[in-house]
N, C-alpha and C positions, 0 to 999 in steps of 0.2 A: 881501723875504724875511727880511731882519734884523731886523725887525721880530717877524714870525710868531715867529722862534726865541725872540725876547725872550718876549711872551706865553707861549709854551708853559712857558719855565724860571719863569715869573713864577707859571703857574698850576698848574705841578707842585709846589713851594713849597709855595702856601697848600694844595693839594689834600692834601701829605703833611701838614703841620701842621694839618689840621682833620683829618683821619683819626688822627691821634695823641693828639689834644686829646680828642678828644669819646671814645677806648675809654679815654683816662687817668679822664674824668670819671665816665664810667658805669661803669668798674671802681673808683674814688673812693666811687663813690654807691654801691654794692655791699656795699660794706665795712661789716660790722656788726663788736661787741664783743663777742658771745655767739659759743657757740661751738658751732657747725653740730649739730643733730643727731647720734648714733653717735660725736660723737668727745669727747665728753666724760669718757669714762674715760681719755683720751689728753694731755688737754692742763690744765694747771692756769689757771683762767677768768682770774686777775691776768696772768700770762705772754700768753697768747693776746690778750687786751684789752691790751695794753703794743706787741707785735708789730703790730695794726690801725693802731693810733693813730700808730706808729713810722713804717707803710705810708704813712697818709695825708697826713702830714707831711712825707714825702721824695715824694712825686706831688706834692701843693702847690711841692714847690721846681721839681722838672720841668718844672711847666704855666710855670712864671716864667722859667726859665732857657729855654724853647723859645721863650717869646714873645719873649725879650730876644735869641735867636740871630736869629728869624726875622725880627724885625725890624732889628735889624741887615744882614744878609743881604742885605734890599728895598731897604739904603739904599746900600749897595754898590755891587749893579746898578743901582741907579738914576742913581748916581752917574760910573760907569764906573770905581771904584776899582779896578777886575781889572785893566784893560786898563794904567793908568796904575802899578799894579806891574811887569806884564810889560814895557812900557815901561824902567821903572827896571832890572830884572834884564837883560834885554837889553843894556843899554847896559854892565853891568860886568863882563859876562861873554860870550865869543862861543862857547864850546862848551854844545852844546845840552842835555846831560846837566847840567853843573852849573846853567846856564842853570835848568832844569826843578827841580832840586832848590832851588834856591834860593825862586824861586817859590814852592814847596808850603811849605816850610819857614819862611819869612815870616808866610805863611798859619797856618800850623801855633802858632807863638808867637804871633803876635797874639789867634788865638783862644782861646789858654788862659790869656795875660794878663788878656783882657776877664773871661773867664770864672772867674777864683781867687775874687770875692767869695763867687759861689755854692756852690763846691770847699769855704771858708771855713765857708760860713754849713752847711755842711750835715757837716762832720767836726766844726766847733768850736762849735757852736749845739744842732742836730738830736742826732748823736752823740752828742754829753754831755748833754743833755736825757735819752737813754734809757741812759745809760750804757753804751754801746756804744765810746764814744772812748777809744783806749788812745795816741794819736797827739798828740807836743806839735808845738809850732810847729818847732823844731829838723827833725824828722822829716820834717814837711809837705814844707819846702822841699827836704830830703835827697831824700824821693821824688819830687818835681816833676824834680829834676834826673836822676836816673835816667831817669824816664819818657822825657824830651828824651835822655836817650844810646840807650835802647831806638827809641824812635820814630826817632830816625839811621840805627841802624846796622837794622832790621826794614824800615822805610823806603823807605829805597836799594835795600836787596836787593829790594824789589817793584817800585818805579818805575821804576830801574834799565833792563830790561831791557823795561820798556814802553815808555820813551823810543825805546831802540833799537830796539825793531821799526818804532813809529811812524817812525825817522827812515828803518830802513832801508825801508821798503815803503810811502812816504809815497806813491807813485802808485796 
């Protein structure tokens, strides 16, 4: 039966990440420089052709950052790094709330560590590429650390109260 559950998580995975990929790529492919019929008295053709090319440049990072989640992800489960966290969390904490919070929260930083190169390549690269970046390095990390006191305190107040139903009505 543990098995089966695996396969399913393993095939809903790749199922979301090939339904994401392939509308990213034919919305990708989609993408012209001209500018649609009727709205040409609307849009100036540099501006509009700046905004495509801007579009398609931020999907290229997408398709990269999804593959690099996704397969991270595989290697996870495959590994049983979930279980050997909760493992860890358990052991330094015996109330089930923080227990839980801890958990997501480990989860939470690690994935946005792995994930700064992309965060990086796409405000300091792509952004300033179209002129778009008003954000120095100072800022970046100024708002990384907010986000982590948002993500805490929004956080909590959701799981919060899901732990406790889960604990209270675990029958």
């Amino acid at each position: 039966m543990e098995q089966t559950y695996y396969f399913i998580i393993i095939g809903a995975l790749i199922v979301e990440y090939l339904l994401s990929t392939i509308s990213s790529v034919l919305n990708m492919n989609s993408i012209t420089t001209t500018i649609p019929d009727g709205f040409q008295e609307f849009y100036d053709d540099k501006k509009y052709s700046k905004s495509q090319e801007y579009l398609k440049d931020k999907t290229k990072l997408g398709l990269y950052s999804s593959t690099f989640s996704l397969i991270l992800t595989l290697i996870v489960i495959q590994f049983g790094l979930f279980g050997f966290l909760d493992e860890f969390v358990r052991l330094n904490s015996t109330n089930y709330i923080i227990s839980g919070l801890l958990f997501f929260g480990i989860l939470f930083v690690i994935n946005d560590i792995l994930n700064i190169p992309f965060s990086l390549y796409s405000t300091f690269v792509i952004e300033e590429k179209y002129g778009f970046n008003k954000t120095s390095i100072h800022t970046f990390i100024s708002d990384k650390f907010k986000g982590y006191g948002l993500t805490i305190v929004l956080g909590s107040a959701v799981i919060v109260p899901i732990f406790y139903f889960f604990n209270t009505f675990q029958d």
